[in-house]
C-alpha positions in Angstrom: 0.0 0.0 0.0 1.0 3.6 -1.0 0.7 6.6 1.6 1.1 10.4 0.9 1.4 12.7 4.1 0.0 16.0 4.3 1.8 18.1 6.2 1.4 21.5 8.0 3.8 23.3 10.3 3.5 26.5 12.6 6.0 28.5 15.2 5.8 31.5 16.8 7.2 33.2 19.6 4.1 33.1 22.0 3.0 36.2 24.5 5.8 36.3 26.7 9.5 35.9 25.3 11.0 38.6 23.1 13.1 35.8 20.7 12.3 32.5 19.4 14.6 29.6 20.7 12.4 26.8 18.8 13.3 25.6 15.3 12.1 23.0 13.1 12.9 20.5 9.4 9.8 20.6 7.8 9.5 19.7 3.9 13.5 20.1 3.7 13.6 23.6 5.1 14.4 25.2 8.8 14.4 28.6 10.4 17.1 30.8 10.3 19.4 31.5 13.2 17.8 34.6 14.5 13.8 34.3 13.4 10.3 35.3 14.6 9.0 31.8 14.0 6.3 31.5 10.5 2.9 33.1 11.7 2.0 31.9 8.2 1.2 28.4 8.2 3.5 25.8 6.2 2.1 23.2 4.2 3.3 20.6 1.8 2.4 17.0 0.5 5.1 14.5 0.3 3.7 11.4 -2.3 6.8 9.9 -1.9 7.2 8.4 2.0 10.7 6.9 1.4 12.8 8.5 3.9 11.1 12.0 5.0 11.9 13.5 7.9 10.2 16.1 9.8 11.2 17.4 13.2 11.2 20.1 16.3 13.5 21.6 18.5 13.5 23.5 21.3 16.6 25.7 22.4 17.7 26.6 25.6 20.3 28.5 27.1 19.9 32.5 27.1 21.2 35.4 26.0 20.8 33.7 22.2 22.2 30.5 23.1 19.0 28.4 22.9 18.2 30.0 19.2 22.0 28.6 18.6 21.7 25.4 19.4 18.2 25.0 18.0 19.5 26.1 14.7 22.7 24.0 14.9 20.7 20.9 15.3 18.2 21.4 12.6 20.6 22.4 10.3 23.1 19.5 11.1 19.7 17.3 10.5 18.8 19.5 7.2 22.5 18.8 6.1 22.8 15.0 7.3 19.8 14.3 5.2 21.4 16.2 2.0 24.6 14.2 2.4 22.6 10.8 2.5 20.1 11.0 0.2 20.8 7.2 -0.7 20.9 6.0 2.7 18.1 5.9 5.7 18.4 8.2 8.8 20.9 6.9 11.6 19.5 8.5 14.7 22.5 8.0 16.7 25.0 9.6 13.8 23.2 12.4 13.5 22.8 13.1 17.4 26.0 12.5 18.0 27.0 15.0 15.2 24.8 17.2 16.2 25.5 17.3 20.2 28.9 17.7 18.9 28.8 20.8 16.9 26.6 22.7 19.6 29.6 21.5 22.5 32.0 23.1 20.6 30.6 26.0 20.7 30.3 26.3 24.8 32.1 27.9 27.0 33.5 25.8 29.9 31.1 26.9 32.1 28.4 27.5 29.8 25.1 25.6 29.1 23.2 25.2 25.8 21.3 22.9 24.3 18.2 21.7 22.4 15.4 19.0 22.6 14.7 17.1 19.7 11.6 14.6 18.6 11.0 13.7 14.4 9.5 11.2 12.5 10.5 9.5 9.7 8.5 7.9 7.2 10.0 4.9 5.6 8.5 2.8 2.8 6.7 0.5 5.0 7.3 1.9 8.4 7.2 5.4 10.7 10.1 6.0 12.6 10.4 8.2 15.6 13.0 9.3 17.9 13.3 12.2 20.7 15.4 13.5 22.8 14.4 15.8 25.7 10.6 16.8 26.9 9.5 17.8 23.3 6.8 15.4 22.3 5.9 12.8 19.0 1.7 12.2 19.6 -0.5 9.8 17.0 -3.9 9.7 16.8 -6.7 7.6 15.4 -10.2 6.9 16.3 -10.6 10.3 17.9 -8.5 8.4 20.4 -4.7 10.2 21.8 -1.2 8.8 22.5 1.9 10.3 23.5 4.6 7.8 21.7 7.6 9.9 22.4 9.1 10.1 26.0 10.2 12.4 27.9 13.6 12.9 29.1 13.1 15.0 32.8 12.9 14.2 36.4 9.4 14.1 36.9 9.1 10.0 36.4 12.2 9.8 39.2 10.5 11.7 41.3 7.2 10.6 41.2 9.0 7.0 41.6 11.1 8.3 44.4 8.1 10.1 46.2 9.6 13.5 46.2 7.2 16.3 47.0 8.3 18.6 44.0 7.5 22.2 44.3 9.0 22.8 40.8 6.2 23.7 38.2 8.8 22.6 35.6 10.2 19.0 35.2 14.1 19.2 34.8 15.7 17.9 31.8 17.8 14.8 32.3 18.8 14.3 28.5 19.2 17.2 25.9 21.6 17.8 23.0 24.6 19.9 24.6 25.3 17.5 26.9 29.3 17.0 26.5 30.7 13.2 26.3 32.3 13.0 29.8 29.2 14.3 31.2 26.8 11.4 29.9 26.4 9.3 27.0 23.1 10.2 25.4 20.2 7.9 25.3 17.9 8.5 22.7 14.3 7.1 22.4 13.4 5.6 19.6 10.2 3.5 18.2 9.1 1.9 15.2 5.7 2.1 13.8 3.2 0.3 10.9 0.9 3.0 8.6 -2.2 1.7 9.7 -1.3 2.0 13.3 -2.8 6.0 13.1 -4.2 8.9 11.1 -1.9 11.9 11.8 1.1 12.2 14.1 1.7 15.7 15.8 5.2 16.8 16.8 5.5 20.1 19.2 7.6 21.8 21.6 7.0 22.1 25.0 5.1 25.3 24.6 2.1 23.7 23.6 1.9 20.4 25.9 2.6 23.2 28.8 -0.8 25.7 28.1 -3.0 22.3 26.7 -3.4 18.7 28.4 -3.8 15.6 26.0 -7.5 15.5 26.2 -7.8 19.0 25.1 -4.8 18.1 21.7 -7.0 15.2 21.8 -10.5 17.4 21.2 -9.2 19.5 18.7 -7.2 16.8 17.1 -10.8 14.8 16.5 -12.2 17.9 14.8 -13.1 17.4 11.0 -10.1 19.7 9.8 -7.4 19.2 7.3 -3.8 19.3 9.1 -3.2 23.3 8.3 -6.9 24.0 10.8 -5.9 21.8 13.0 -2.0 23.4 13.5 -3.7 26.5 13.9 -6.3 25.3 16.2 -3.6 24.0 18.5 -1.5 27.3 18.4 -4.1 29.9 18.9 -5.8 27.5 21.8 -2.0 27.3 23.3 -1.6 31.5 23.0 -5.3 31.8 24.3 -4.3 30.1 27.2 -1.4 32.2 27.9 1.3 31.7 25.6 4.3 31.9 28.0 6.8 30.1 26.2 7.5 29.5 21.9 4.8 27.6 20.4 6.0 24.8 17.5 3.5 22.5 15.7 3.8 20.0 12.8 0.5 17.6 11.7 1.5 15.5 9.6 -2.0 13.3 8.0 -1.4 10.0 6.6 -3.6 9.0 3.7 -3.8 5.4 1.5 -2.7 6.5 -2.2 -5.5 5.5 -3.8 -4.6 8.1 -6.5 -1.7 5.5 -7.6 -4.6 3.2 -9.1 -5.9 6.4 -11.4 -1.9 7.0 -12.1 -1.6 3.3 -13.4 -4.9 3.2 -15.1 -5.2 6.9 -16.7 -3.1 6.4 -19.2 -4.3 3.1 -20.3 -7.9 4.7 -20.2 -5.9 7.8 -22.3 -4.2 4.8 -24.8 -7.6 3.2 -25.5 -9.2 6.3 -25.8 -7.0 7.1 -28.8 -7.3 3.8 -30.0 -10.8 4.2 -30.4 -10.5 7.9 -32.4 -8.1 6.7 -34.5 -10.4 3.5 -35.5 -13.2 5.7 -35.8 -11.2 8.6 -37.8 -9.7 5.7 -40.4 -13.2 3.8 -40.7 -15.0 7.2 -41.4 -12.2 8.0 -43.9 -12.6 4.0 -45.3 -16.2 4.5 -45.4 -17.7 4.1 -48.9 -19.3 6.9 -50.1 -19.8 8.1 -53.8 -18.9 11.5 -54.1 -19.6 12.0 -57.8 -21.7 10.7 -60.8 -22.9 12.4 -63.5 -24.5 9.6 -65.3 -27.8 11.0 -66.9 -29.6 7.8 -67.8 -27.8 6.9 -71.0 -24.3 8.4 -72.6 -23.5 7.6 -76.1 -20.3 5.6 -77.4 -17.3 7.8 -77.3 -18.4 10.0 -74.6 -17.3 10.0 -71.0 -19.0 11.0 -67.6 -17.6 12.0 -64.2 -17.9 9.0 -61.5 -16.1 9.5 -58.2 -16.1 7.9 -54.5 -14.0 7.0 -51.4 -13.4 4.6 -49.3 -11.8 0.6 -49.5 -13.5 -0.4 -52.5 -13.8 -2.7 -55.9 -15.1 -1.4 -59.0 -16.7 -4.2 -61.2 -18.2 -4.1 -65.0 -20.4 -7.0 -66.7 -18.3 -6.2 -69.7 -16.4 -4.4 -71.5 -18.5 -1.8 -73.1 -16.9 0.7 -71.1 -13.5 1.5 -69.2 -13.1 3.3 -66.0 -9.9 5.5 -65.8 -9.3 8.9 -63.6 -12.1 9.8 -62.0 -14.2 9.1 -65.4 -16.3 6.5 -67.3 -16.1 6.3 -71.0 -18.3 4.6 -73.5 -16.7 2.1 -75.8 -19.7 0.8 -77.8 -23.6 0.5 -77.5 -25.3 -1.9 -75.2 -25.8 -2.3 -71.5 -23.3 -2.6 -69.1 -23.9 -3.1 -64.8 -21.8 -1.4 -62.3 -20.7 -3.0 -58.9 -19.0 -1.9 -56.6 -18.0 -4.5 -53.4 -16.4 -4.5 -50.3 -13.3 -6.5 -49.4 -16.0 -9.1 -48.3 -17.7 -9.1 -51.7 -21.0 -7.2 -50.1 -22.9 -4.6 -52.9 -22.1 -1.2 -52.0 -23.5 0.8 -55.3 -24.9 -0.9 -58.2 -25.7 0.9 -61.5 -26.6 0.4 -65.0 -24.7 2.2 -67.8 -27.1 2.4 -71.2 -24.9 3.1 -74.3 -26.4 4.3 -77.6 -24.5 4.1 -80.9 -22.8 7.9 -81.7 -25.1 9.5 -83.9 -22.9 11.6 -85.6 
């Protein structure tokens, strides 16, 4: 079975921050370094699902650190994906190229970093992988489900039974993090087509202002993937808006358009066929297009007889002779004319009376 993904993508700087630290891939593009997000929404359609990948980031960091290493790691993944086009996605390659080109560019004792969660859609199978508390949902049946998880201290805590007066979960994985520090952990997941209808990748900005069952009731909403991003983002702003807002939909669809690309053109082919049949039978077609027999012509004399069309022309004698367009007279008497088809049936019949020349 053949899939096409419709695809939508939104991100904006929300209510409270002056800069955008999020950034995103989305149909082979990212923000630049220093951006206001898209208040426009992005769409696309991708018909071929071999190998596209879309993703979100979300920087962190301050004074423009966190739009740094957004834009470092969507690039890197904007760049890895150039470089490969022959070859799938390695998450762990590209992570650890990525963590390593935003490390670099630290300060001893200096912190920035990203999240990280994308999808990619293989020929038979959706890949995700995330790294940090931005979040990879999939939906069907009006029906919810975070696949990605997150990478903070809430789970420890809640399994430690530590009273936490934090409103905001720590990270415990992010990419920044340099090697002798910890060895990145990635999670990753594998996925059929029919499994759901749309997947929805966001920041943290979003999953902050809405809970799942309210993603999930807009989410179930008869809209195409552009409404819905919008929905989500202008819900998430209503609500407050305190942090950067990034949203990709992504619908999956069977292609059943791939049966009217295989059979269009033979329906085009046959159609032809049939015009060209009916263009050379009309032109075949018998059809007498001049005679200007009188009722009798006289020996000697000559009168116009024309047609068109796959025809025999037949005498029942030789009192006359038929040459260029014309009949001439030989000698008195009576002659028949037949003209057949190649299977012998009477098209035209006539008979010629001659009368001796008078003169």
């Amino acid at each position: 079975m053949k899939y096409i993904i419709n695809g939508a993508c939104k991100s904006v700087i929300g209510n409270v921050r002056e800069n955008n630290e999020d950034n995103y891939y989305f149909d082979f593009k990212t923000l630049k370094e220093d951006n206001e997000g898209n208040n426009k929404i992005k769409i696309t359609q991708f018909e071929n699902t071999d190998n596209v990948v879309c993703s979100v980031f979300d920087g962190m960091g301050g004074e423009a650190k966190g739009e740094r290493a957004s834009y470092l790691a969507s690039s890197t993944l904007k760049q890895y994906i150039q470089e490969n086009t022959n070859s799938k996605l390695i998450w762990e390659e590209y992570i650890e190229t990525a963590n390593e080109k935003i490390c670099k560019e630290m300060l001893p004792n200096q912190r920035m970093g990203t999240t990280m969660a994308a999808v990619q859609f293989l020929e038979n199978s959706i890949n995700i992988c995330n790294i940090g508390d931005s979040r990879i949902y999939g939906f069907k049946n009006k029906k919810l489900e975070q696949l990605s998880e997150d990478h903070t201290d809430a789970k420890i805590q809640e399994k430690l039974n530590i009273n936490n007066t934090r409103t905001k979960a720590r990270l415990t994985q992010h990419l920044g993090i340099r090697k002798n520090e910890m060895i990145l952990n990635p999670y990753k997941n594998k996925y059929d087509y029919t499994k759901f209808e749309k997947i929805l990748l966001c920041t943290d900005g979003l999953t902050d202002m809405l809970t799942d069952k309210e993603i999930e009731h807009i989410m179930s909403k008869k809209l195409d993937s552009k409404d819905i991003v919008d929905a989500l983002v202008e819900k998430a702003l209503e609500k407050g808006g305190t942090d950067n807002i990034t949203v990709i939909v992504l619908e999956i669809k069977e292609e059943k358009r791939q049966f009217y690309k295989m059979i269009l053109p033979i329906i085009v082919t046959i159609m032809i066929v049939f015009i060209v049949i009916a263009i050379m039978m009309r032109n075949n077609r018998f059809e007498v297009i001049k005679n200007e027999y009188s009722g009798s012509i006289m020996a000697g004399q000559s009168f116009g007889f024309e047609y068109k069309g796959n025809a025999n022309v037949d005498f029942s004698n030789e009192k006359v002779e038929y040459k260029d367009g014309k009949i001439t007279a030989k000698e008195e008497g009576t002659t028949v004319m037949t003209i057949t088809d190649n299977n012998e049936n009477v098209l035209f019949q006539q008979t010629i009376k001659i009368f001796p020349n008078q003169e």
